[in-house]
N, C-alpha and C positions, 0 to 999 in steps of 0.2 A: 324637438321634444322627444324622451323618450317613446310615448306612448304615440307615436305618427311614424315612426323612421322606418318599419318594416314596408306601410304604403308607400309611403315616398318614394323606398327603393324599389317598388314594384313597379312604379311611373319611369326606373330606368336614366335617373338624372347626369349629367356628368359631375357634380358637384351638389356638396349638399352641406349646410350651413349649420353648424351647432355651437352653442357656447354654453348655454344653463344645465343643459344637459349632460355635459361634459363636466362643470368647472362647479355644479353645487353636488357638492358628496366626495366621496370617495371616486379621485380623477381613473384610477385605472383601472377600476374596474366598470364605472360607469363607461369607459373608452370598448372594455371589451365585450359591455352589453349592447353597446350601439354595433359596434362590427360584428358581432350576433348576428342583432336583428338586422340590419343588410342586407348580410348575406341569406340570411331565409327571404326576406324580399327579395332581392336578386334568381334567386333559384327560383322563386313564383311568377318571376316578372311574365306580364302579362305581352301575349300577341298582338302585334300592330295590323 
C-alpha cells in the first residue's frame, strides 16, 4: 500500500511486495511515489 511503505522500509526489508499500488493509477509516477517514500523510511530506519 501506498499509505504503509515508508514503515515497512523503516523495518529495513530486503524485499518488499507491491502490485495495487503500483499498477492502479498512473504507473510511473505511483512507482516514484513509492521510491520516495523508501527512501525517507530507509533514511529513518530504525536501530536494532
Amino acid at each position: 500500500k501506498k499509505d504503509n511503505i515508508g514503515e515497512i522500509a523503516k523495518l529495513g526489508p530486503d524485499i518488499i511486495v507491491s502490485a495495487s499500488a503500483i499498477f492502479s493509477g498512473n504507473i510511473v509516477e505511483n512507482i516514484k511515489l513509492l521510491e520516495r517514500t523508501m527512501n525517507e523510511g530507509e533514511n529513518g530506519q530504525r536501530d536494532s
